[in-house]
Structure formats: C-alpha cells, structure tokens
C-alpha positions as CSV (number, residue, x, y, z in Angstrom):
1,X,35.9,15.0,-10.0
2,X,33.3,13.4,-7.7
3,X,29.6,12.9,-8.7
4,X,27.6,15.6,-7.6
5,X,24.4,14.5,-5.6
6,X,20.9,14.8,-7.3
7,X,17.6,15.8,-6.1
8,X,14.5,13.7,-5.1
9,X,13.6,15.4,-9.2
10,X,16.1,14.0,-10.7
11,X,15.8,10.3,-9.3
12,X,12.3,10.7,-10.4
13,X,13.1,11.8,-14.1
14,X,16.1,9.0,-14.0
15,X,14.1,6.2,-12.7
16,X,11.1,7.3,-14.5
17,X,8.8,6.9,-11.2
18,X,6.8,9.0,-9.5
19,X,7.8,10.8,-6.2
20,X,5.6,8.4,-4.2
21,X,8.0,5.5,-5.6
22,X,11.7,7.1,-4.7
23,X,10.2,7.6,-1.2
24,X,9.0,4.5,-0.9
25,X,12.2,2.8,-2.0
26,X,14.1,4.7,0.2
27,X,12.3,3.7,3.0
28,X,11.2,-0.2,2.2
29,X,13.8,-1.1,-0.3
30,X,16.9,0.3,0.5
31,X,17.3,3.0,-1.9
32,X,20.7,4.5,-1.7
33,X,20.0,7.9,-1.0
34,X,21.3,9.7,1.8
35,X,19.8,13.4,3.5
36,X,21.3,17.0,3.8
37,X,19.2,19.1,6.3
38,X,15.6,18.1,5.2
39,X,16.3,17.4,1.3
40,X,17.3,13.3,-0.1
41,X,19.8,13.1,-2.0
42,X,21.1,10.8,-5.0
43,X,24.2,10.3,-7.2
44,X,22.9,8.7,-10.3
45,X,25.6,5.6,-10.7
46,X,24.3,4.4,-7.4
47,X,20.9,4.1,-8.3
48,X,21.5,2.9,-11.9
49,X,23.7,-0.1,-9.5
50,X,20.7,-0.3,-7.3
51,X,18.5,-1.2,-10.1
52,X,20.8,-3.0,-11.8
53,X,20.8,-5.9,-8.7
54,X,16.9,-5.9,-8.5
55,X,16.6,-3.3,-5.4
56,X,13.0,-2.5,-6.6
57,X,12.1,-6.1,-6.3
58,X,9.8,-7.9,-8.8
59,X,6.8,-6.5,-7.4
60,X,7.7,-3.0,-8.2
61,X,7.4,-0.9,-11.6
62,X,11.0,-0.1,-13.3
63,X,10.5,0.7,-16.8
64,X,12.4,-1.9,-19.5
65,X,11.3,-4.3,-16.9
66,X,8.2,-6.8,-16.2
67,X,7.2,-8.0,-13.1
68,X,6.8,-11.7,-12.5
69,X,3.7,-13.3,-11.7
C-alpha cells in the first residue's frame, strides 16, 4: 500500500514547526513536497529522510537539534 500524502498540517505537527517554516523550506531548502491544484503536499518518510541528511541546515530550528555557532 503506498504512503498517502499529508497536508501542509501535518508537516507542521511532524516537524514541529510553524507554517512559516514548511514554506520556507519548500522554497529555500528543498523540502520534498510536491502540489495538487493549490494545496502542498507531504509523505512523512520523505521528510523524516530530509531531516535526517541536514535539509534544514544548521541555521534552522529542528527540535532534538542545536544549531552551531
């Protein structure tokens, strides 16, 4: 059974960012998402990968993790 695709909600709740943060990372970070009419959508694995390989870079807020200074 495939993964079903999650909303810009749940990548919030899942990341534990705000909404400002999955858009931004979609745009400036390469945050695998991809769109269906007007809405983003996610599948989970992919962003637990993403995060996983330091997509958010160390500037950014990722909870578990510190940024370097």
């Amino acid at each position: 059974m495939a993964e079903p695709s999650e909303s810009v909600k749940d990548a919030m709740n899942h990341l534990g960012v705000a909404k400002d943060s999955v858009y931004r990372w979609i745009e400036a970070k390469g945050l695998p998402a991809h769109r269906v009419s007007r809405l983003w959508k996610f599948k989970l694995s992919d962003l637990d990968e993403w995060v996983r390989a330091g997509g958010a870079g160390d500037d950014d807020e990722i909870p578990g993790r510190t940024a370097k200074k």
